[in-house]
C-alpha positions as CSV (number, residue, x, y, z in Angstrom):
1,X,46.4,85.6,178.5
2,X,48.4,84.4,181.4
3,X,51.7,81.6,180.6
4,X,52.4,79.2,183.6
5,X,56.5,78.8,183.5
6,X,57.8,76.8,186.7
7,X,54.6,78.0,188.7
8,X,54.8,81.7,188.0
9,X,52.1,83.1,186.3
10,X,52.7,85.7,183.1
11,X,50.8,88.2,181.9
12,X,52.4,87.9,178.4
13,X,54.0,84.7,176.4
14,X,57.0,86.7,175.8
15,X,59.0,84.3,178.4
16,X,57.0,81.0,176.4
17,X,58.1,82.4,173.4
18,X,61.2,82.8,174.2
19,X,62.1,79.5,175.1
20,X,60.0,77.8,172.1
21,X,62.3,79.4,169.7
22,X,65.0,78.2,171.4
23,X,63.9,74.6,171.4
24,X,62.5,74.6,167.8
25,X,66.1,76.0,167.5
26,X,67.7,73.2,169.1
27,X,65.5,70.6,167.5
28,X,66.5,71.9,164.0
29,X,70.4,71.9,165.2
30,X,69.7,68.1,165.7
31,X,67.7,67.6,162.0
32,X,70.8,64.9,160.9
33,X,70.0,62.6,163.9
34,X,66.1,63.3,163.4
35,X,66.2,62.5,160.1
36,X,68.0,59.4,160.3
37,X,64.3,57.5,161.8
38,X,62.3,55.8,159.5
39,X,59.8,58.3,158.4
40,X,56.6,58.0,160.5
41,X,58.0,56.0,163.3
42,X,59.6,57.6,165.2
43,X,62.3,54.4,166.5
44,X,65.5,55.6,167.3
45,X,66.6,52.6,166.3
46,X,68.0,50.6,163.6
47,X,69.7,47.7,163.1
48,X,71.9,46.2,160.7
49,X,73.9,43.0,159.4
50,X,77.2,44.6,159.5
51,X,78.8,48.1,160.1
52,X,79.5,48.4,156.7
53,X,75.4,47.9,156.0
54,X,74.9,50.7,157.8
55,X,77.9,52.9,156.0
56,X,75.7,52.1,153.1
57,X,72.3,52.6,154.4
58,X,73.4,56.3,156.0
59,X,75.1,57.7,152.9
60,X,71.7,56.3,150.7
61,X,69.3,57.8,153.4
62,X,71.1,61.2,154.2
63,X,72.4,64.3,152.9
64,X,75.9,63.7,154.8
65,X,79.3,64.3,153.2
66,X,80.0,61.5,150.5
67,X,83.1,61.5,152.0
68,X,82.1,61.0,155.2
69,X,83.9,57.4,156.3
70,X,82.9,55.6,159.2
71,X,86.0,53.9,161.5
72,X,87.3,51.0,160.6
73,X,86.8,49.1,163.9
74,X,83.0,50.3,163.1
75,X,82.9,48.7,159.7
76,X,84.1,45.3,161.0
77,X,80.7,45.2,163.7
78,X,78.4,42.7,163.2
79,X,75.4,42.7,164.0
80,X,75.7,46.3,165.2
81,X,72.0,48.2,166.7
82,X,71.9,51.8,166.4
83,X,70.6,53.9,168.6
84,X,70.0,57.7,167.6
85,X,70.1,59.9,170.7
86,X,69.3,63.3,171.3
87,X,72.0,64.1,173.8
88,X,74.7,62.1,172.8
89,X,74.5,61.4,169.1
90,X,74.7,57.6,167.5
91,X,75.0,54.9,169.7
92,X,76.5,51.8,168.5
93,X,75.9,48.3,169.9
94,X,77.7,45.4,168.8
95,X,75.4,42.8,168.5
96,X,72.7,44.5,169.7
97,X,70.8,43.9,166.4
98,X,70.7,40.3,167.5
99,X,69.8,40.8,171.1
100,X,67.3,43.7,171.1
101,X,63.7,43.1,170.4
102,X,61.6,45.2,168.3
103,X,59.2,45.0,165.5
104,X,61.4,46.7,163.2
105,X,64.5,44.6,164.1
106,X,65.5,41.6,161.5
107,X,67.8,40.3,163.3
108,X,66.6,39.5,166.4
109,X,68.0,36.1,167.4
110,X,66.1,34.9,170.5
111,X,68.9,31.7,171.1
112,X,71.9,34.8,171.4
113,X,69.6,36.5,173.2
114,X,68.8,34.3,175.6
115,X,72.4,33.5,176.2
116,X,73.7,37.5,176.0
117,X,71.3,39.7,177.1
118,X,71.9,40.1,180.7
119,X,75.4,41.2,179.5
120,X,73.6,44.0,178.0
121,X,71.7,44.5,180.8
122,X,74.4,44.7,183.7
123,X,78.0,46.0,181.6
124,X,78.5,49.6,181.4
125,X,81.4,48.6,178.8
126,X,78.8,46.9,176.9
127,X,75.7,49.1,176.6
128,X,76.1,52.5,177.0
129,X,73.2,54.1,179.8
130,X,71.1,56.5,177.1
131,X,70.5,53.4,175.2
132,X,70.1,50.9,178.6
133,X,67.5,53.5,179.8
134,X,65.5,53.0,176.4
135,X,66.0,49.3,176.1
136,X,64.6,48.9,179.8
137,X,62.1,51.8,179.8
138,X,60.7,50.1,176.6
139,X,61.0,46.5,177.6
140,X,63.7,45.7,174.3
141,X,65.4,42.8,176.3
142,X,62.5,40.6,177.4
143,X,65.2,37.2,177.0
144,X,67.7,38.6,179.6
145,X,68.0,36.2,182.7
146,X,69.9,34.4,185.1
147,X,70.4,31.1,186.2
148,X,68.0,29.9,189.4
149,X,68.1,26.6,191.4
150,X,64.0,26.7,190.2
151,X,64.5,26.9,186.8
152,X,65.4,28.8,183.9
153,X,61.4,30.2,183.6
154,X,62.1,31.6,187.6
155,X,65.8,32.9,186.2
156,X,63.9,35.2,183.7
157,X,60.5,36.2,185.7
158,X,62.9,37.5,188.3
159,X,65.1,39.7,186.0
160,X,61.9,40.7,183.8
161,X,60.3,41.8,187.0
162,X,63.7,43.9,188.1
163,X,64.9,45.2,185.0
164,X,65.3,48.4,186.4
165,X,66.8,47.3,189.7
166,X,69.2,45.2,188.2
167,X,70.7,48.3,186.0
168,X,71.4,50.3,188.7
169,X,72.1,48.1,191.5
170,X,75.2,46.6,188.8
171,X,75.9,49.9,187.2
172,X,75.3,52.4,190.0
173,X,76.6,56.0,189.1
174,X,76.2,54.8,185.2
175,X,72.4,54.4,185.4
């Protein structure tokens, strides 16, 4: 049997089984995070009324410390969209749950999304880049715009079109 690793051929899957252990490894390191998804679907997000919903909903759906407190300042988000990621852990969003859309989100509020999600789209202090690079890669902010001398419809078909442009023409090195 001959194992193809960065174009150099094996004779033996020593080197392939080397490195699957260490991912399955990894992958089991991040279990908390993985098992935080809804089970089946596979969204990395979630989305809440208020921090304190999700405080709730993470000490009912987990095996983490019951004394496990989240921050105050986190508590008092409304609104807030979760993101689980695997490189940098849980991403919170204020808000988010109202401009982010997705099938699975309750909250989406297409009035203060139309009127906030270009924020989303262009502040680095607002959205942090794991979770803008899954929000545009999976097309979660289809209300963002900007205001154009041909209309509002023109304002979103050009943003829509240059999602991607937009993020890191505004956010440069943070994209």
């Amino acid at each position: 049997m001959f194992v193809s690793l960065s174009s150099v051929w094996y004779t033996s899957t020593k080197v392939f089984d080397v490195i699957a252990g260490e991912k399955a490894k990894k992958e089991k390191e991040e279990g908390p995070l993985l098992c935080l998804r809804k089970p089946g679907s596979g969204n990395p997000m979630l989305y809440f009324r208020t921090g304190l919903d999700f405080d709730n909903w993470i000490k009912a759906h987990t095996s983490f410390n019951e004394s496990m407190t989240m921050p105050d300042d986190l508590i008092g988000v409304e609104f807030p969209a979760v993101y689980l990621c695997r490189d940098e852990g849980i991403l919170f969003l204020s808000n988010g749950s109202r401009v982010i859309y997705d099938k699975d989100n309750p909250y989406y509020d297409k009035t203060f999304a139309q009127e906030n999600a270009l924020a989303f789209l262009v502040s680095e202090t607002v959205t942090p880049k794991e979770l803008l690079h899954h929000l545009v890669d999976n097309k979660m902010l289809p209300d963002a715009h900007m205001n154009h001398f041909l209309g509002s419809e023109r304002g979103l078909a050009l943003v829509q079109e240059n999602l991607d442009f937009m993020a890191r023409f505004m956010r440069s090195d943070d994209y």
